[in-house]
N, C-alpha and C positions, 0 to 999 in steps of 0.2 A: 504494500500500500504506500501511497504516496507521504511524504511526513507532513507536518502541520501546517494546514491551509485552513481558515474559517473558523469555526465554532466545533465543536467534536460530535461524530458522528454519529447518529441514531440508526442503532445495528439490522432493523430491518428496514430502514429505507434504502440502507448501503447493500443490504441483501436483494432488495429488488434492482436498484440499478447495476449490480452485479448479474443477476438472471437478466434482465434485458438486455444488457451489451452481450453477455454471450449468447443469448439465445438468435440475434438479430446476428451476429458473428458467425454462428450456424446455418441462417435462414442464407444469409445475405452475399457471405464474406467481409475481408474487411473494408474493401475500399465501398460500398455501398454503404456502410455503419456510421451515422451521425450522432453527432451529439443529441442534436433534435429530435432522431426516432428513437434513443435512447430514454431522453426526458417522455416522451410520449408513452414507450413504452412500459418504461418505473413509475409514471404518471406524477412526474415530480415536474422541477422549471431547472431549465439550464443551467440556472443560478447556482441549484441548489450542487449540480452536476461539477460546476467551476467552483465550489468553495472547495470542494473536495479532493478533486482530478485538474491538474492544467493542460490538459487535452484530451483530444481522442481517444489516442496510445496510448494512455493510460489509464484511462479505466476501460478500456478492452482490454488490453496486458490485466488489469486485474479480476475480470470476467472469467478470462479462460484459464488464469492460475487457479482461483479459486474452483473454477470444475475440476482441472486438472489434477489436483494437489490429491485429492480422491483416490484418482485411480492410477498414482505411482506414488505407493510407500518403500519407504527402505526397510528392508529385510535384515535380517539377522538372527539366521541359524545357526550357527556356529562356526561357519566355514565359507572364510573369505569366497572361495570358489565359487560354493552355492550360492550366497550373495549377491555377488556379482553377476553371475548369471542369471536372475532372480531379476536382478534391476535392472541389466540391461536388455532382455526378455520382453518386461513388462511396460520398457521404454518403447521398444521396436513394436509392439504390438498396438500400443498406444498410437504410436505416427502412420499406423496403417488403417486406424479405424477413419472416421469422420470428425470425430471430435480432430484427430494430428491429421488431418489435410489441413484443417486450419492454420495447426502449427508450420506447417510446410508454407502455406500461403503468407503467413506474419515475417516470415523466414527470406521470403519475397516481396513483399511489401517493405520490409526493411531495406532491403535493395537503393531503393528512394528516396526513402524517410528513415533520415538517420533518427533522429527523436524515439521512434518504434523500436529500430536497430536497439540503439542504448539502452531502453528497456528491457527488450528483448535478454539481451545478453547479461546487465546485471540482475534482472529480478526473474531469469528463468534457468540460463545457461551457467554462469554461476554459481547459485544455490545447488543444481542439483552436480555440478564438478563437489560441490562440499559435499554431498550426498558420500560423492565413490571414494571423496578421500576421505570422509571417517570410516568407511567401508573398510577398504585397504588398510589405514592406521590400527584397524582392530585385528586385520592379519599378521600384519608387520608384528603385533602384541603377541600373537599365540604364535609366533613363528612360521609361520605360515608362507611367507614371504620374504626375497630375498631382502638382506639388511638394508644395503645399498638402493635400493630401489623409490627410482623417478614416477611420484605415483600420478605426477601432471601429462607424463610422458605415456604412462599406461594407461592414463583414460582415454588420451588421443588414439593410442593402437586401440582398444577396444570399443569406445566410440565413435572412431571418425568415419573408418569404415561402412555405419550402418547410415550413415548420416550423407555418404558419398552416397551408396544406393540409394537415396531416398530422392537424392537433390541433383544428381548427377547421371548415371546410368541406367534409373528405373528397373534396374536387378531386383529380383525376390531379396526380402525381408522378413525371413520365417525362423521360429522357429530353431529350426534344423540350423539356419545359416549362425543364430546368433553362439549357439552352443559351440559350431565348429569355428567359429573366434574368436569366443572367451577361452575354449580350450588349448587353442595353436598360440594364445598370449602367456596363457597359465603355464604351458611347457617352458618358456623363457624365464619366468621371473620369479618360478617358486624356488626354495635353495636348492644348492646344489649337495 
């Protein structure tokens, strides 16, 4: 959420204009998404939208984290492996439903609109890199992983890959794929 702008916020009006940015973000996409059908749709006044939000991009950015935040939790079974696999699984499956076209589209949209961009990237991409590095940090703890180990460097091998298919070559994203490249990274970096 954006930090302090206005008077402090009444939790279910910020809950409707949350459901209506993302809902209209589903209907619509993003470049169709106003402020104005936003306000229309939470049935509040713009006003109310700007004390809150200083733009668009952001209270879209906070529509769809807030859906999103839902349905990718961090795991923790006991083994970094499972974990990670677990997260980045549920990540990969996430950007192939309809809720993560969006993600793909804000991902492009940001293309244009650095404002989105910067959003984008502090309050999504990020948080969830802090995700994989307490992930790993709890490996690193049980041994798990090698001492030495670049764990900004192992997010990029295991997520950038699924990220290149997604945004780049339209290769499958299943599954199958994600497992045979947390596994081919995990051969590298568990000790020796």
């Amino acid at each position: 959420m954006q930090g302090k702008r206005g008077r402090p916020r009444n939790v279910e009006t910020q809950s409707s204009i949350l459901t209506a940015s993302y809902e209209l973000l589903l209907e619509s996409g993003f470049g169709a998404v106003t402020v104005e059908k936003i306000a229309e749709r939470a049935q509040v006044s713009k006003a109310t939208i700007y004390k809150w939000w200083p733009n668009k991009a952001a209270v879209v950015m906070d529509g769809f984290l807030s859906a999103a935040a839902a349905r990718l939790p961090v795991p923790d079974t006991g083994s970094v492996f499972q974990d990670i696999l677990e997260h980045a699984t549920n990540m990969a499956q996430f950007m192939i439903s309809r809720e993560g076209s969006i993600f793909l589209e804000i991902i492009g949209e940001g293309q244009v609109d650095s404002g989105l961009a910067e959003a984008f990237r502090t309050r999504y991409i990020q948080p969830r890199r802090m995700e994989v590095r307490t992930i790993m940090n709890r490996g690193l703890l049980r041994g798990e992983l090698d001492k030495d180990l670049d764990i900004a460097l192992c997010t990029d091998l295991i997520y950038g890959p699924i990220f290149y298919r997604l945004l780049v070559t339209g290769d499958r994203v299943d599954k199958s794929y994600v497992e045979q490249l947390v596994t081919h990274v995990f051969t590298g970096i568990r000790p020796i």
